[in-house]
C-alpha positions in Angstrom: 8.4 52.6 109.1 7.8 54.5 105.9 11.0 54.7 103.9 11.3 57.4 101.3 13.7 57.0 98.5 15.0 60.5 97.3 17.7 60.9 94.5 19.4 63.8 94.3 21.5 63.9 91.5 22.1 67.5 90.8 20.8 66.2 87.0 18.7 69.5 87.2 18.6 70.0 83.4 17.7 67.1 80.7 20.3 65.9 78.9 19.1 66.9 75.6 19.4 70.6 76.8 23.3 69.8 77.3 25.9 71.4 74.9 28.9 69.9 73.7 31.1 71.7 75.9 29.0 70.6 78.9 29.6 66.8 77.7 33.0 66.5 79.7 32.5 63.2 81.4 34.2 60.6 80.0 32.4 57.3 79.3 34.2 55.1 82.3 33.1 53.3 85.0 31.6 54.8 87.7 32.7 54.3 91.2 31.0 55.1 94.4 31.8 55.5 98.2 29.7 55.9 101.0 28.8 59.4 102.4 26.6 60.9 105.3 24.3 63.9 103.7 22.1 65.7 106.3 22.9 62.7 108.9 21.7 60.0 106.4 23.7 57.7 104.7 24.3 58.0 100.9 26.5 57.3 98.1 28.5 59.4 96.0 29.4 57.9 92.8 31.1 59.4 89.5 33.7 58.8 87.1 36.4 59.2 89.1 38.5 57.1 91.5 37.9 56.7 94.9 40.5 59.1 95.9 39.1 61.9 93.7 35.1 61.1 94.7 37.0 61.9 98.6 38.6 64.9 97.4 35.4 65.9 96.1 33.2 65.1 99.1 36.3 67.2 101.3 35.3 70.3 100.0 31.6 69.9 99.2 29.1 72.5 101.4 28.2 69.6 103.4 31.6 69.2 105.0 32.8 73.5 104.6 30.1 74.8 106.8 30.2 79.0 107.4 33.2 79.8 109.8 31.7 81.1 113.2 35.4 82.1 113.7 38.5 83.5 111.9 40.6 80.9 112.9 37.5 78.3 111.9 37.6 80.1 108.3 41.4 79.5 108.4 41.2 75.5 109.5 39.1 75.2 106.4 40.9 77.5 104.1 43.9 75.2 104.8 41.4 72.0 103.8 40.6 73.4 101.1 44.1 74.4 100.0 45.5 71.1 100.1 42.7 69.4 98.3 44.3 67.5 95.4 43.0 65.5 92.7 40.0 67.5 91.8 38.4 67.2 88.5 38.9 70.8 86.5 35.6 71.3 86.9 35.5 72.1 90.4 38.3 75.0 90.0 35.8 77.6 89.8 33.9 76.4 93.2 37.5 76.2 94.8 38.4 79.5 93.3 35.4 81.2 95.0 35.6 79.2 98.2 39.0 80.3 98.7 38.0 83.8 98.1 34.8 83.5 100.8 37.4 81.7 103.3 39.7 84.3 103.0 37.1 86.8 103.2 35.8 85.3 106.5 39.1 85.2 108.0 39.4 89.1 107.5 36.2 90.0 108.8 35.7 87.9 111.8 39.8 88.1 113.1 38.4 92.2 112.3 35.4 91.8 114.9 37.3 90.1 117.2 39.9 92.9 117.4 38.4 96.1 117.3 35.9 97.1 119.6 32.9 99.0 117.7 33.9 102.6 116.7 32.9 105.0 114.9 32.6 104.8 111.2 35.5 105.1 109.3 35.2 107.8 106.2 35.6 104.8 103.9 36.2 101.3 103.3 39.2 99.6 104.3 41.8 98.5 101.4 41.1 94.9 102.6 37.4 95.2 102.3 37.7 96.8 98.5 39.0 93.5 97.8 36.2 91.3 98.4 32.8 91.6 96.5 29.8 91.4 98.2 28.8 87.5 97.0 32.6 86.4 98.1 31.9 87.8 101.5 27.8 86.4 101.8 27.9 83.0 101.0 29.5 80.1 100.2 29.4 79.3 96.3 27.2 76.4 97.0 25.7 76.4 93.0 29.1 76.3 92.2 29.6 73.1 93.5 27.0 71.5 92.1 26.9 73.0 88.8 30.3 71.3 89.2 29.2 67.6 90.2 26.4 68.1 87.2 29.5 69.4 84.5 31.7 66.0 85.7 29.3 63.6 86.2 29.3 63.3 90.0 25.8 62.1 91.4 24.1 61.4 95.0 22.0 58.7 96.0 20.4 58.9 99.7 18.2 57.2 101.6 15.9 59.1 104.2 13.5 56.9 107.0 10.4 58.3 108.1 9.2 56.8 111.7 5.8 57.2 112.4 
């Protein structure tokens, strides 16, 4: 058995490229709890308490997967509303994720209840609302442009049988 080691620390810039306002990690100790990534174990480790490196891990891609189903999006719009102790840095991601979840719950509750019809001679109010990227995708660079910004790193594991 062949066992690769792979790091993924979101690190994806060199430090010396870093600006002062990036530099918002404080110089503490950094604590670690054990994740599954993929369907491998790994660790998640940061500056933060355990609590917060949780809270973190709550609302990460890995655990918000796309809604199949408006009242999915809603489950996981309620998870990510009561999310507490989040570094600042993730208020963007949430902020977006919210606005995607939201989004989801719209559109898929809308295909559930209307059957197809014609075209309507223009877009609904609720639709206005809601830019294209809200409604696409999940703001997964948000996230870890976040874990980079507050010092929040992976560490995995992957086995290769053969």
């Amino acid at each position: 058995m062949k066992k690769l080691i792979c790091i993924l620390s979101f690190l994806l810039f060199p430090a010396s490229a870093a600006t002062a306002a990036d530099k918002t990690v404080p110089a503490a100790k950094k604590n670690e709890i054990k994740i599954i990534l993929f369907g491998q174990p790994c660790l998640m480790s940061g500056p933060y308490d355990v609590a917060t490196l949780n809270a973190i891990h709550a609302i990460s891609p890995e655990k918000i997967p796309p809604p199949a189903s408006s009242h999915q999006a809603s489950l996981l719009l309620d998870r990510v509303g009561k999310a507490s102790k989040l570094p600042a840095a993730f208020d963007l991601y949430r902020e977006r994720l919210v606005k995607f979840l939201d989004s989801q719950v719209i559109l898929l509750g809308k295909d559930k209840k209307k059957p197809p019809a014609a075209p309507s001679p223009g877009p609904s109010p609720s639709a206005e609302a809601y830019s294209e990227e809200s409604i696409n995708e999940i703001p997964e660079e948000d996230f870890h442009r976040a874990a980079r910004k507050s010092g929040v790193e992976y560490t995995c594991v992957f086995g290769e049988d053969q």
